[in-house]
Structure formats: structure tokens, C-alpha cells
py3Dmol code that shows the C-alpha trace and the ligand (Angstrom):
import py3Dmol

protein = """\
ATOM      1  CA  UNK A   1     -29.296 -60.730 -44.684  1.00  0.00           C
ATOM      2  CA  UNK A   2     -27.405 -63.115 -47.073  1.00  0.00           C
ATOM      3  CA  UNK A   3     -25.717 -65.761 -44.967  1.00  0.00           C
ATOM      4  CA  UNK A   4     -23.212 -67.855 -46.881  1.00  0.00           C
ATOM      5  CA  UNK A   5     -22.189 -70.449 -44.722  1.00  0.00           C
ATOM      6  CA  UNK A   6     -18.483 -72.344 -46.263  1.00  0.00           C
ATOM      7  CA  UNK A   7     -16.864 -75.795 -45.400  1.00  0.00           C
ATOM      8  CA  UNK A   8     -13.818 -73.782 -44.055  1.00  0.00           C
ATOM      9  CA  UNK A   9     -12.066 -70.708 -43.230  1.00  0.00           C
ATOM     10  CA  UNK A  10      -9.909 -70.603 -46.599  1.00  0.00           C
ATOM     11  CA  UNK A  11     -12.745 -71.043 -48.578  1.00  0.00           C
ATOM     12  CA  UNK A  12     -14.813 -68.153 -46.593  1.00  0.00           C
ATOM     13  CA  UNK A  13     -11.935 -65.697 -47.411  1.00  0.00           C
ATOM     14  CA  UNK A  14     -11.932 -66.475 -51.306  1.00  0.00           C
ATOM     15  CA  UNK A  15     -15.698 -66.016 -51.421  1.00  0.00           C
ATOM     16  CA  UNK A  16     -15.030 -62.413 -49.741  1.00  0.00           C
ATOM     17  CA  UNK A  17     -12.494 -61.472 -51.783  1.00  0.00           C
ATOM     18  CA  UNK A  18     -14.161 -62.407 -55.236  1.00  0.00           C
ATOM     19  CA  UNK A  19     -16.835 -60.093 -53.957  1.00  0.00           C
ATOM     20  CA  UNK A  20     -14.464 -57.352 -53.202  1.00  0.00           C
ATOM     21  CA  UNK A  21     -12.409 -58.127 -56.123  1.00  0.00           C
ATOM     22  CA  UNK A  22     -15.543 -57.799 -58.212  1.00  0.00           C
ATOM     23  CA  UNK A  23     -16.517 -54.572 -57.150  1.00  0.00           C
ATOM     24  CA  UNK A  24     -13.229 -53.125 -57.663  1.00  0.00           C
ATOM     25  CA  UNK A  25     -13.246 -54.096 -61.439  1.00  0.00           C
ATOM     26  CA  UNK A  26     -16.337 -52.622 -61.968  1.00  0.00           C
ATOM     27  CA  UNK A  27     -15.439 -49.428 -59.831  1.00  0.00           C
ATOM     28  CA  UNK A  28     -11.770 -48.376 -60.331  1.00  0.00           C
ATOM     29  CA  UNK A  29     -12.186 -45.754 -57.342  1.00  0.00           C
ATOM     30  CA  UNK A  30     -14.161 -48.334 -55.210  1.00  0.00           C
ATOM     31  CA  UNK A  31     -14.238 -47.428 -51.112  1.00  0.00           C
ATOM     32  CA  UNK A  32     -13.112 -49.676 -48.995  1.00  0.00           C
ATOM     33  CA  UNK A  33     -13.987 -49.762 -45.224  1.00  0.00           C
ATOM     34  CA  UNK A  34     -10.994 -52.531 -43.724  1.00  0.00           C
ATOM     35  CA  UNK A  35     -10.679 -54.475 -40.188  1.00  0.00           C
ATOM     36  CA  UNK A  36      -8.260 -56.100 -38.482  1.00  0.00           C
ATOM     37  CA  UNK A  37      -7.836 -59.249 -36.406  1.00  0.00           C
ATOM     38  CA  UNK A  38      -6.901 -62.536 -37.147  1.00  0.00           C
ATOM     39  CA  UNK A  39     -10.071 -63.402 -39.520  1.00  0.00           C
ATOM     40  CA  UNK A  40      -9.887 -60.873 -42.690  1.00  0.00           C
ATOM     41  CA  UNK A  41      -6.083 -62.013 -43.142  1.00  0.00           C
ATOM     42  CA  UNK A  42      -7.113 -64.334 -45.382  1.00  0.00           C
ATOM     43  CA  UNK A  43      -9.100 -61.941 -47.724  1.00  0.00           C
ATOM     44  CA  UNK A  44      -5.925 -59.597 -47.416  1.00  0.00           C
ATOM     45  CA  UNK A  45      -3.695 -62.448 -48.957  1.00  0.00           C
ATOM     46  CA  UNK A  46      -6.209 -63.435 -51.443  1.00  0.00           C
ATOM     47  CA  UNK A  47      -6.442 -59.896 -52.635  1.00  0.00           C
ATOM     48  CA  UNK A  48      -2.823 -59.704 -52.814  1.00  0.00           C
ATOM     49  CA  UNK A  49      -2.753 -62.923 -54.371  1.00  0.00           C
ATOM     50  CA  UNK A  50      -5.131 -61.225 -57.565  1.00  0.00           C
ATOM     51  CA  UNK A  51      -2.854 -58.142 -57.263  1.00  0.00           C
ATOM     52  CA  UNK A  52       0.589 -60.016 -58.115  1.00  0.00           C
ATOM     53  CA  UNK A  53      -1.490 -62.383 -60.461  1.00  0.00           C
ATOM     54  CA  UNK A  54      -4.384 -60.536 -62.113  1.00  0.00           C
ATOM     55  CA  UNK A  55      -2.911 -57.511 -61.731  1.00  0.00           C
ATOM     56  CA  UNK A  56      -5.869 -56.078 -59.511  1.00  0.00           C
ATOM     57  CA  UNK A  57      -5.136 -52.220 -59.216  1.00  0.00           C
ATOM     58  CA  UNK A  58      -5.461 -50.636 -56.453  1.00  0.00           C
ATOM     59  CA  UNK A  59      -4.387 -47.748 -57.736  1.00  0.00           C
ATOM     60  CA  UNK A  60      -7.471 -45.568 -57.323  1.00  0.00           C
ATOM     61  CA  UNK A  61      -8.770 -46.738 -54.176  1.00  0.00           C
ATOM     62  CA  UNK A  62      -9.839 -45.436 -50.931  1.00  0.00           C
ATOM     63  CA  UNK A  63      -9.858 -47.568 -47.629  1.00  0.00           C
ATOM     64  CA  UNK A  64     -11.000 -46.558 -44.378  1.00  0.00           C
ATOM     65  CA  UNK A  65     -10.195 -48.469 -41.491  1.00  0.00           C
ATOM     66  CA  UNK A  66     -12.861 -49.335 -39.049  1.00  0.00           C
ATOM     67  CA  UNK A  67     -10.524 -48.341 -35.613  1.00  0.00           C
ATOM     68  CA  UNK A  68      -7.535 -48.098 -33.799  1.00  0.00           C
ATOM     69  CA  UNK A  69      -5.794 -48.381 -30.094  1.00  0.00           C
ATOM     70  CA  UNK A  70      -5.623 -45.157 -28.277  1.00  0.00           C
ATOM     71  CA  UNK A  71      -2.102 -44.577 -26.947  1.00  0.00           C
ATOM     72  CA  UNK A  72       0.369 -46.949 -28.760  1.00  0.00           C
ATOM     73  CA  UNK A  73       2.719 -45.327 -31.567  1.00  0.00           C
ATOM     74  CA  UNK A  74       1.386 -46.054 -35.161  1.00  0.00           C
ATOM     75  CA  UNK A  75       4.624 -47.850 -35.498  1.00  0.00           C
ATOM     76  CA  UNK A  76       4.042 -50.495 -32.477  1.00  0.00           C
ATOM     77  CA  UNK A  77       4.330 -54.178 -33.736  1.00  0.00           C
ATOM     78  CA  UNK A  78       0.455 -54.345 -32.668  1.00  0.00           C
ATOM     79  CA  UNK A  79      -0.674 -51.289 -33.659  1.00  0.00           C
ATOM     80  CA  UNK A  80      -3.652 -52.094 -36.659  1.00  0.00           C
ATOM     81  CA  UNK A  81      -1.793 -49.134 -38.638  1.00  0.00           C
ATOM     82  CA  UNK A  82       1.402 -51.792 -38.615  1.00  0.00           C
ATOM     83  CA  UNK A  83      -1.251 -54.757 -38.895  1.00  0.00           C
ATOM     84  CA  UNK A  84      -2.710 -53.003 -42.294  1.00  0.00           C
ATOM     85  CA  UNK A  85       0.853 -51.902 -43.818  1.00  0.00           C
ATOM     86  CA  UNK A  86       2.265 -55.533 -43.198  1.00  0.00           C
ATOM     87  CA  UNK A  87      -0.990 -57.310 -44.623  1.00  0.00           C
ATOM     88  CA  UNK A  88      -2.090 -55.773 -47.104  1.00  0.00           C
ATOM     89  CA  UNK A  89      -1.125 -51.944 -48.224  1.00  0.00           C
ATOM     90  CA  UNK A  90       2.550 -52.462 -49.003  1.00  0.00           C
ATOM     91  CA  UNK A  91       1.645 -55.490 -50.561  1.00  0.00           C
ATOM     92  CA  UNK A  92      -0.552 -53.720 -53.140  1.00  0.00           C
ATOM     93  CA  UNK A  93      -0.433 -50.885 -55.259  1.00  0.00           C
ATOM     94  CA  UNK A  94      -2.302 -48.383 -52.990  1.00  0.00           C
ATOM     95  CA  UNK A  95      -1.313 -44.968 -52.933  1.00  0.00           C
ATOM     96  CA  UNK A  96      -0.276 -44.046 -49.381  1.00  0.00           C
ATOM     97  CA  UNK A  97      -2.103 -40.766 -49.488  1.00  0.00           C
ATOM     98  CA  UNK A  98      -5.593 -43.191 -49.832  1.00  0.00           C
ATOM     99  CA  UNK A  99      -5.852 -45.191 -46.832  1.00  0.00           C
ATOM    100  CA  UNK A 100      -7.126 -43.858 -43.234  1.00  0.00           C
ATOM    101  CA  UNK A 101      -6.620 -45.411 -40.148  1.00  0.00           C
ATOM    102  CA  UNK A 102      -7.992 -43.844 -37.289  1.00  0.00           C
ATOM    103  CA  UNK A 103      -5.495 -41.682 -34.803  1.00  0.00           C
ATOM    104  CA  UNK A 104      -3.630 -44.023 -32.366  1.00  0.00           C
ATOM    105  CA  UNK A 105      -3.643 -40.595 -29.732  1.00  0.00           C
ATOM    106  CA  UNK A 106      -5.808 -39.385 -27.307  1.00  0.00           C
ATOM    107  CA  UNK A 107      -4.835 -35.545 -28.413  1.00  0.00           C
ATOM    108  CA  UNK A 108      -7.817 -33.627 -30.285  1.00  0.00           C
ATOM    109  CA  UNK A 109      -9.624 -36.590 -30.542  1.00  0.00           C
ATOM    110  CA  UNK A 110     -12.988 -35.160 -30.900  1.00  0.00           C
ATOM    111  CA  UNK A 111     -11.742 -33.205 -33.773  1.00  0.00           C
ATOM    112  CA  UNK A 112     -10.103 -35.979 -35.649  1.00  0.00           C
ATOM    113  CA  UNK A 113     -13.291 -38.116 -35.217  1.00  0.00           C
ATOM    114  CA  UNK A 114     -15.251 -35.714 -36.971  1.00  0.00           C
ATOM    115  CA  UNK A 115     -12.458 -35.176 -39.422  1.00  0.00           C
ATOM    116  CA  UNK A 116     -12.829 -39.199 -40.233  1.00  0.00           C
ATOM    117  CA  UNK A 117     -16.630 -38.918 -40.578  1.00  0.00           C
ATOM    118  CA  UNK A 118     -15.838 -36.240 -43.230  1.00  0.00           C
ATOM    119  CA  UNK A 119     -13.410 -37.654 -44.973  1.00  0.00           C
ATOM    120  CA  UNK A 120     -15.707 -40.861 -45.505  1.00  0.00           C
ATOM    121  CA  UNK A 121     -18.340 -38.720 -47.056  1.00  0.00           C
ATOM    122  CA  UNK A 122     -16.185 -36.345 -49.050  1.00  0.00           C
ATOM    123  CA  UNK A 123     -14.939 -39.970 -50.575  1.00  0.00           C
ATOM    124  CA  UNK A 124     -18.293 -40.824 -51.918  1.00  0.00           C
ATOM    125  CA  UNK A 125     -18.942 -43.362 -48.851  1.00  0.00           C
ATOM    126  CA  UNK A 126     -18.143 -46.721 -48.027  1.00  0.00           C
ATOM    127  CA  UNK A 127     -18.948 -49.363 -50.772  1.00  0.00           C
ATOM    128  CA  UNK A 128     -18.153 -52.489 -48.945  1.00  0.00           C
ATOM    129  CA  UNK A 129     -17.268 -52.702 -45.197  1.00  0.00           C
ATOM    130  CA  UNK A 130     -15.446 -55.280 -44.578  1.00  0.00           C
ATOM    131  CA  UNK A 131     -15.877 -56.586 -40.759  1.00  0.00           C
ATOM    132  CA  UNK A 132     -15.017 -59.188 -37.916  1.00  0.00           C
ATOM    133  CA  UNK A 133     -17.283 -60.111 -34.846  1.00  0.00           C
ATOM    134  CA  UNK A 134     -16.422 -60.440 -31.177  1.00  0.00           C
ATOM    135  CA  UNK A 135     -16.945 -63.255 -29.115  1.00  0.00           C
ATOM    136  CA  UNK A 136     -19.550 -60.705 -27.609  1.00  0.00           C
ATOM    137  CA  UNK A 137     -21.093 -59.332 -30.560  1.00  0.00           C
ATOM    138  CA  UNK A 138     -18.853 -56.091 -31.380  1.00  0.00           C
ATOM    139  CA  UNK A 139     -18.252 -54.913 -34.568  1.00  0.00           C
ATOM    140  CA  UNK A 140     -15.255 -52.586 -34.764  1.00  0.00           C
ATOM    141  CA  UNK A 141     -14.698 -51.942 -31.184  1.00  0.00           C
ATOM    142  CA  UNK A 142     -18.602 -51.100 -30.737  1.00  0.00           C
ATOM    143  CA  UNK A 143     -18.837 -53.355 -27.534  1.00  0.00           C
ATOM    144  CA  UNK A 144     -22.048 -54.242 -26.239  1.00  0.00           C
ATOM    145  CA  UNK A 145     -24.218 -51.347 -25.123  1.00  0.00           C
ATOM    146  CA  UNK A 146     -23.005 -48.940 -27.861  1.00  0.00           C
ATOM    147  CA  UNK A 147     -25.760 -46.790 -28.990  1.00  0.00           C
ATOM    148  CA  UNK A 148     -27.014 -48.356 -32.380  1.00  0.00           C
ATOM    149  CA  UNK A 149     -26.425 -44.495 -33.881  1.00  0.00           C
ATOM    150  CA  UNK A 150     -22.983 -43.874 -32.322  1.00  0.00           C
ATOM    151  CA  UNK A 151     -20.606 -42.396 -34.146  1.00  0.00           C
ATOM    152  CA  UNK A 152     -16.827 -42.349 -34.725  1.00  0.00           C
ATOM    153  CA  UNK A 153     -15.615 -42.157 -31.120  1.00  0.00           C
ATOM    154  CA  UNK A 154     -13.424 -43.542 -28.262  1.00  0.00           C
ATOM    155  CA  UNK A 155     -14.307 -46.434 -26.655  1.00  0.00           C
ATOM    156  CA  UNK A 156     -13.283 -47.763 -23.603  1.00  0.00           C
ATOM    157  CA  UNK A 157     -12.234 -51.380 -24.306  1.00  0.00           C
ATOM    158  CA  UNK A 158     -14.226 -54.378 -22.272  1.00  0.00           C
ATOM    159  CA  UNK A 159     -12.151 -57.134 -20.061  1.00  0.00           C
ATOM    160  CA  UNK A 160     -13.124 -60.185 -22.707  1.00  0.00           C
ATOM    161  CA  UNK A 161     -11.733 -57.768 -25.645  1.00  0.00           C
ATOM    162  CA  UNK A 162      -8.738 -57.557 -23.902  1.00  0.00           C
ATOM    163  CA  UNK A 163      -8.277 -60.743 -22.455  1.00  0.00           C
ATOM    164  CA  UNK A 164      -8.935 -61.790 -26.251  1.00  0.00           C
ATOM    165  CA  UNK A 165      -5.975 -59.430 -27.323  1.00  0.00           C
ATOM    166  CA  UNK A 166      -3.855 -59.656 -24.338  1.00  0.00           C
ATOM    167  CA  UNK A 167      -1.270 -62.328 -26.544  1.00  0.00           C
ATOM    168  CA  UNK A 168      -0.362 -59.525 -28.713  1.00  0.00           C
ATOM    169  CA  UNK A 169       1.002 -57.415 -25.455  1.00  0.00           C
ATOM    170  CA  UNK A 170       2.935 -59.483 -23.794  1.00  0.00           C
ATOM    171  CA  UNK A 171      -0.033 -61.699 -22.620  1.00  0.00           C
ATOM    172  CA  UNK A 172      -1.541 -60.031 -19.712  1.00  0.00           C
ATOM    173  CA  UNK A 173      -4.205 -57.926 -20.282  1.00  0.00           C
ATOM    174  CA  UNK A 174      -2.705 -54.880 -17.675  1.00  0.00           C
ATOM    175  CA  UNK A 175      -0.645 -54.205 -21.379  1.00  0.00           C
ATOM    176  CA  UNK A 176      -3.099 -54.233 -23.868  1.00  0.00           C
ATOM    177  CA  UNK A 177      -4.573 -50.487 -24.425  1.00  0.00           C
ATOM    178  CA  UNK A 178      -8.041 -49.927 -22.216  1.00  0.00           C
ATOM    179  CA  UNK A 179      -9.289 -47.474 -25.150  1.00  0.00           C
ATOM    180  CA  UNK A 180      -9.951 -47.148 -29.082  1.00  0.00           C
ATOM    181  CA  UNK A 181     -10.998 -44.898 -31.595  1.00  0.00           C
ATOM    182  CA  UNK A 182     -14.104 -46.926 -33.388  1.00  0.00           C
ATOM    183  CA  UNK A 183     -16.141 -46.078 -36.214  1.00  0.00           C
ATOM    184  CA  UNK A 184     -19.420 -46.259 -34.843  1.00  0.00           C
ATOM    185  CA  UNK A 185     -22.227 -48.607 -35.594  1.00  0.00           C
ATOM    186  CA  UNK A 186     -24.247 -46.055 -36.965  1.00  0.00           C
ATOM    187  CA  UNK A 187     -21.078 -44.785 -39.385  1.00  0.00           C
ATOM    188  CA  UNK A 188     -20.259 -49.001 -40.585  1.00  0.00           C
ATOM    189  CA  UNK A 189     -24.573 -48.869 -41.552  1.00  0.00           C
ATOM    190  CA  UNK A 190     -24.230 -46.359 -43.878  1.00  0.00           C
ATOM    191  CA  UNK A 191     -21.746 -48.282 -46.010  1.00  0.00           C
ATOM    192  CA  UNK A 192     -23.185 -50.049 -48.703  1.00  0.00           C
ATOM    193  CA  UNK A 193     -22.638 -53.331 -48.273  1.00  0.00           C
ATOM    194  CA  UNK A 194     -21.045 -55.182 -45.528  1.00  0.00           C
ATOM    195  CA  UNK A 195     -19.493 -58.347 -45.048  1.00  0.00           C
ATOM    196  CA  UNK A 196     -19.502 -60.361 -41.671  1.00  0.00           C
ATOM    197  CA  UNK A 197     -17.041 -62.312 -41.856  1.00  0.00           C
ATOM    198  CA  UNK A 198     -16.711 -65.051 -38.680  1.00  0.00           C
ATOM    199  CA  UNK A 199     -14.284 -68.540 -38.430  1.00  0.00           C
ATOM    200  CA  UNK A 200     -14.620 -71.042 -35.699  1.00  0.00           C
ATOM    201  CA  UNK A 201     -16.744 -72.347 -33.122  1.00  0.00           C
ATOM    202  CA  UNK A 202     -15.952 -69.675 -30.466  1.00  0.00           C
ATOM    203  CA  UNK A 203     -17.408 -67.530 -32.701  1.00  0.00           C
ATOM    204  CA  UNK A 204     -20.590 -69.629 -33.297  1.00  0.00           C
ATOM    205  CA  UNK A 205     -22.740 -68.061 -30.226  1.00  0.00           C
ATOM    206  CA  UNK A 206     -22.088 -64.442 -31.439  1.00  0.00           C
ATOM    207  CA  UNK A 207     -23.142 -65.527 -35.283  1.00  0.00           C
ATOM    208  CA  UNK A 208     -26.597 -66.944 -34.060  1.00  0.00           C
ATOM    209  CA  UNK A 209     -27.933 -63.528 -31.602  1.00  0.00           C
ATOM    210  CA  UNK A 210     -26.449 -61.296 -34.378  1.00  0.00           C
ATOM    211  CA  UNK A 211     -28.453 -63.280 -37.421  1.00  0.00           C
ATOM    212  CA  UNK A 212     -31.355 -64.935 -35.390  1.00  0.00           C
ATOM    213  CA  UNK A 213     -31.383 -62.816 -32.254  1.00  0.00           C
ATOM    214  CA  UNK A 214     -33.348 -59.571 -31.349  1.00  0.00           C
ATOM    215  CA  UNK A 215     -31.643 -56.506 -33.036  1.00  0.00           C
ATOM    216  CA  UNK A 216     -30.112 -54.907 -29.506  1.00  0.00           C
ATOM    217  CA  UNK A 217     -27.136 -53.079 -28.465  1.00  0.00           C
ATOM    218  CA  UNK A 218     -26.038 -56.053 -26.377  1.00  0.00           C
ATOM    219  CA  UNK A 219     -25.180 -57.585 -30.109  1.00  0.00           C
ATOM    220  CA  UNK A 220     -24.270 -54.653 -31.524  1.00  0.00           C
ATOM    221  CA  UNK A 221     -23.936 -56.833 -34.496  1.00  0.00           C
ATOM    222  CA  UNK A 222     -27.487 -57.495 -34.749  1.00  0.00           C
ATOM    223  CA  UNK A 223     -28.149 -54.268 -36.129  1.00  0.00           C
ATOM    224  CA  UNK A 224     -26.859 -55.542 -39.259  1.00  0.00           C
ATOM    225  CA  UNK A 225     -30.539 -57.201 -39.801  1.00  0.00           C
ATOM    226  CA  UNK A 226     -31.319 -53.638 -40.527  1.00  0.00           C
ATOM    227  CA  UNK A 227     -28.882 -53.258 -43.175  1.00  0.00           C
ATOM    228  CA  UNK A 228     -30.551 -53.849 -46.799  1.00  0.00           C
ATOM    229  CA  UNK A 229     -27.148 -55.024 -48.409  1.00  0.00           C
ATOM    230  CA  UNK A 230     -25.525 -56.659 -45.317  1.00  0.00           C
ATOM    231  CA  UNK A 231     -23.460 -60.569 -46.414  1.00  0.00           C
ATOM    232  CA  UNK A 232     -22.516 -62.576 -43.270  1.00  0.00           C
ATOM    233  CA  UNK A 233     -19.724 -65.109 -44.827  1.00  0.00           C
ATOM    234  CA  UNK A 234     -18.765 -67.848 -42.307  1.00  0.00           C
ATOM    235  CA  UNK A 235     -17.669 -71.398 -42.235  1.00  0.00           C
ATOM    236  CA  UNK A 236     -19.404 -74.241 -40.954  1.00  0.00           C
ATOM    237  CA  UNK A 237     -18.149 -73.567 -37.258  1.00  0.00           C
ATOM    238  CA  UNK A 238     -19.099 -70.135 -37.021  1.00  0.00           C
ATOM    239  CA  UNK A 239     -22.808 -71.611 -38.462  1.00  0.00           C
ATOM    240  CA  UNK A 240     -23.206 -74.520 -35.913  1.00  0.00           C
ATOM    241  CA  UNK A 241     -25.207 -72.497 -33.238  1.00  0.00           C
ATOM    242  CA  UNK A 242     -27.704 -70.976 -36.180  1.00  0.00           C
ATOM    243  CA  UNK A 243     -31.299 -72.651 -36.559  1.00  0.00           C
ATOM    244  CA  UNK A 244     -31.508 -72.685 -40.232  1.00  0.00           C
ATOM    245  CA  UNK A 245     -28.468 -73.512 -41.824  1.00  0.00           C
ATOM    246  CA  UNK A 246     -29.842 -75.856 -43.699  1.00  0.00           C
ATOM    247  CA  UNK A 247     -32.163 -72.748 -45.659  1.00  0.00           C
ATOM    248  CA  UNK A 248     -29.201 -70.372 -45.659  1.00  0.00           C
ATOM    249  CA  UNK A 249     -27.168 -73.137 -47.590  1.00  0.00           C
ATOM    250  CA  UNK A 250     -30.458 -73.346 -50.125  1.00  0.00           C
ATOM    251  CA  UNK A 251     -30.462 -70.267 -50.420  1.00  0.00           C
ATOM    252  CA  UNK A 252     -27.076 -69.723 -51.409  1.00  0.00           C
ATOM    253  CA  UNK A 253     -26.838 -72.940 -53.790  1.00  0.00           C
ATOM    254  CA  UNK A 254     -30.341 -71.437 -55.140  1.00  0.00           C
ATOM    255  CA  UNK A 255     -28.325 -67.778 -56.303  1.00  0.00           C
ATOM    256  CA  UNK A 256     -25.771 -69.619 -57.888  1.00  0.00           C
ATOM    257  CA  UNK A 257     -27.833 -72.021 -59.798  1.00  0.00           C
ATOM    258  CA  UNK A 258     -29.050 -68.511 -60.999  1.00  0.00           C
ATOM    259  CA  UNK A 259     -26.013 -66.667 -61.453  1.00  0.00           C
ATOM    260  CA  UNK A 260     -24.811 -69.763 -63.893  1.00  0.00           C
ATOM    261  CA  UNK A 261     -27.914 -69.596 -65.954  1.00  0.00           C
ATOM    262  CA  UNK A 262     -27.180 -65.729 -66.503  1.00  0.00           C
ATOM    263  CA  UNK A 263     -24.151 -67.167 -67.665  1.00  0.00           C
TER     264      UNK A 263
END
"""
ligand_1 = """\
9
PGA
P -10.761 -61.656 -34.755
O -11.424 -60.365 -34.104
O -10.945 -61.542 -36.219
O -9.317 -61.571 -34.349
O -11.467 -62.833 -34.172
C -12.687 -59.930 -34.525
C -13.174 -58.808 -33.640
O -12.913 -58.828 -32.420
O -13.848 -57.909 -34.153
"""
view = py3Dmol.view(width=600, height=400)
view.addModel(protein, "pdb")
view.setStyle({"model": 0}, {"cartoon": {"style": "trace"}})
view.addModel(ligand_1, "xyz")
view.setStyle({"model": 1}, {"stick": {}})
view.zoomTo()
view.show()
């Protein structure tokens, strides 16, 4: 894993958006696999920064989003198909026929799961999946105990996820949907590269069992050790329960002495 470990949370979202933003102009038609939640925001507005000032095309891209609530209209203020359009995709020149978010209905949804898995592959795959972390190790809405080869599913939602959404429903967590459609861990490892991305000390427990811990479904996270191109991009909160920051920040300072010498 490549751990790059920044003095704050602005500074973690530029470093993940150069790296997406440097993918993209060297693959036009790059695939993009896109969370929610409060901690990619800031790589959405820095990409939409280099859109309205670069002029970053988006033109021929494909995103994928990683999952959805089951039973709220697409349309619902908290839905993540509202989250994405108000973010990032009308903000950007994405065509609307290239991004997929999963279903926010419970009808036929075995069929559109493996409809989603398809339409991944028939797009070449995921280049760079782009993910959050839970306070108890999920990644999408993989929470603990999801089989480390699951697939695109439904999951039903645990009581810390929704206590940690409940603000966005009205604040009790009887509101928040019980269920979502997840890509599964299995699907987000066969992306090319992903990037971790965690801000804050509440996040700084999860960070250390999914970089340092044992590789278990408890973290489903963890599994990312397995990954061969996997980029875990936090700031120095998220970092303060790993052992060996100080190598991971060596490390880092090492490949850019490198990079500059490349020129
Ligand atoms: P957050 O959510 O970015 O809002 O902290 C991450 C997650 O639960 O996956």
C-alpha cells in the first residue's frame, strides 16, 4: 500500500485529485469508480476547480458509483444520485448518458446488480476507485462481515452507519434507509487503483486495522493490503493511531525526491 499521510484535509483532496486529474489527461475515456459522504467533496471541487480553469474534459468519461439507499426517490435531497449531480456531474462536462449510480429501488434488484457488474466490464473496468472509510471499517456500504468476494448487492445497513447518517434524515436514525445497493468488496478490488481517502481523528482507529491490522472481513477495508495498486491518502488525524507514520512520510518524501529528478 502507498500511504500518503497530509498536514490537512484540503491538502489530502488536492493530492487525490492531481492523481485523478492525471490519469484523465493521459486517458481521455478514463473510468471512474465515485463515493459519497462528506470526505471526497473536496476532490469533487478540486476537479471542478481544473474543469472551469484547465479546462479538464470530462467529456469521454465513465463513472460508476460505488452505492446507493434502497427506497428513497433518486430525487430525495439525500439521495447520493442528488449528492453526485449537485457535487460534481452538473458541475462538469460529463455526458449524462456516462455516469451510473446504483438503483435507489428494491424492484428487480438482483437483475440490476448484475446489470451494474456488466456494465463495469463492458466499460473496460474501473481505473481509479475512488473511496471513503467507516468509522467501522466499510468501504462502500460493505459493513463488517461482508464476504471479502461479495459482489454488487443489497446490504442491510448497521446501527453506527445510521446513527452516522441519521443528520441527513431528520436526525433520528428510525428515518435513515435500513438498506443499500453496494458494490461489493470483491467488485471495488478489481479496479485498478484505489484511493482511501480518510479526514479526522474519528477516523484514525479504522485507518490503523485497515493498513496495520489483519486483512479480515471485520475491516472490510483491510482487504485493500491485497490490492497491488491500492493509495490510502489521509491527513495527519486520520494517521495518529498508525505505528509507522514516521516511514510512510519517508516514503512518500523519498518518491518525490524521485519524481523531481525525472524531472
Ligand atoms: P464520510 O463517510 O466520508 O462521510 O465520513 C465515509 C463512509 O462511511 O464510507
Amino acid at each position: 500500500m502507498e500511504i500518503i499521510i497530509q498536514p490537512t484535509y484540503a491538502r489530502l483532496a488536492e493530492v487525490a485529485a492531481e492523481i485523478i486529474r492525471d490519469a484523465l489527461l493521459k486517458k481521455p475515456n478514463l473510468v471512474l469508480g465515485l463515493a459519497t459522504g462528506s470526505t471526497p467533496i473536496g476532490v469533487y471541487e478540486a476537479l471542478v476547480q481544473m474543469h472551469r480553469t484547465d479546462r479538464l474534459d470530462f467529456s469521454n468519461v465513465t463513472t460508476f458509483n460505488l452505492d446507493e439507499y434502497v427506497g428513497i426517490p433518486p430525487d430525495h435531497p439525500y439521495s447520493y444520485h442528488t449528492f453526485m449531480r449537485t457535487h460534481l456531474f452538473n458541475l462538469i462536462n460529463i455526458p449524462v448518458e456516462n455516469y451510473h449510480i446504483p438503483q435507489s429501488t428494491v424492484v428487480g434488484h438482483a437483475e440490476f446488480c448484475e446489470r451494474y457488474e456488466a456494465a463495469i466490464v463492458d466499460a473496460g473496468g474501473i481505473d481509479i476507485q475512488v473511496l471513503g472509510i467507516g468509522r467501522d471499517g466499510h468501504i462502500g456500504f460493505n459493513e463488517p462481515s461482508s464476504s471479502l468476494g461479495s459482489r454488487t448487492r443489497i446490504k442491510t445497513l448497521t446501527r453506527g452507519t445510521l446513527e452516522a447518517n441519521a443528520s441527513h434524515f431528520g436526525g433520528t436514525v428510525d428515518t435513515v434507509p435500513k438498506m443499500a445497493i453496494t458494490m461489493g468488496v470483491g467488485t471495488i478490488m478489481e479496479a485498478k487503483q484505489c484511493l482511501l481517502l480518510a479526514s479526522g481523528g474519528p477516523k484514525a482507529e479504522a485507518i490503523a486495522n485497515a493498513v496495520e491490522g489483519p486483512i479480515t472481513a471485520e475491516v472490510p477495508a483491510s482487504v485493500l493490503q491485497m490490492h497491488p495498486r491500492a493509495v490510502v491518502i489521509i491527513d495527519d488525524a486520520a494517521a495518529s493511531q498508525l505505528k509507522r507514520v514516521d516511514y510512510y512520510k519517508q516514503v512518500y518524501a523519498n518518491k518525490l525526491e524521485l519524481l523531481s529528478r525525472d524531472g
